[in-house]
N, C-alpha and C positions, 0 to 999 in steps of 0.2 A: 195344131190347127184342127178345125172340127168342121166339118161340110153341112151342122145341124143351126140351125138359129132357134135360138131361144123366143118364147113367148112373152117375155119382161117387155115390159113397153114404161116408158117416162115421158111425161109434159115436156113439150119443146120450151127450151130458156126461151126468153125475150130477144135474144141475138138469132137463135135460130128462125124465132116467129118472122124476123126482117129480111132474111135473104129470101128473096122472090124465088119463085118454082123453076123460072127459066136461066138462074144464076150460071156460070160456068161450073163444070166438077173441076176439080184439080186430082192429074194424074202422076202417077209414079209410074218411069220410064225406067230402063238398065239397060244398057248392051252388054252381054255378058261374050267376053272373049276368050278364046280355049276353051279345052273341058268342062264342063258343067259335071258339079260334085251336086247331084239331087238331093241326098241321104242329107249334106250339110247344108244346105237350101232350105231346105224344110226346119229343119232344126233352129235354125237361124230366124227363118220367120215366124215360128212358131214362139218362140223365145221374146223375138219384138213383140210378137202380138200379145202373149200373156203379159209383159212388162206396160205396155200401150191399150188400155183398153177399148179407148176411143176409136181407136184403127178400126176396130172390129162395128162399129156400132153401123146401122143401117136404119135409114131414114124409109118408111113404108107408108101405103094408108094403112088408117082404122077404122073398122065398121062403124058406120053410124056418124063420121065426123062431117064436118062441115066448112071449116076454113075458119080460123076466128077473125073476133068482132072484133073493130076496131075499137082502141083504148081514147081516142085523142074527144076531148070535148066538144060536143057541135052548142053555139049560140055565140 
């Protein structure tokens, strides 16, 4: 796992363009019961995340944007 974000940025798909701003997040919960192994914690999510790239990806602004146009044809 890395606590740095990269400055790569990509065009939102047309799926992403449709989920409005105030959508729900969807979270990931655990209750972890006994011991907690951190060392293996870590390793473990580090492992999903390099396998799952998406996980990692963060939705931000971008200088200068504006919201896009709509596509649909008016007349």
């Amino acid at each position: 796992m890395t606590d740095h974000f990269d400055d790569t940025t990509f065009p939102l798909s047309p799926e992403q363009r449709a989920v409005p701003a105030d959508a729900p997040r969807l979270l990931l919960r655990a209750d972890i019961e006994g011991a907690l192994d951190a060392a293996r914690l870590r390793d473990v999510v580090a492992r999903v995340l390099g396998a799952h790239g998406a996980l990692c990806s963060a939705i931000r602004a971008v200088p200068g944007y504006r919201g896009c146009a709509s596509s649909t044809p008016t007349g």
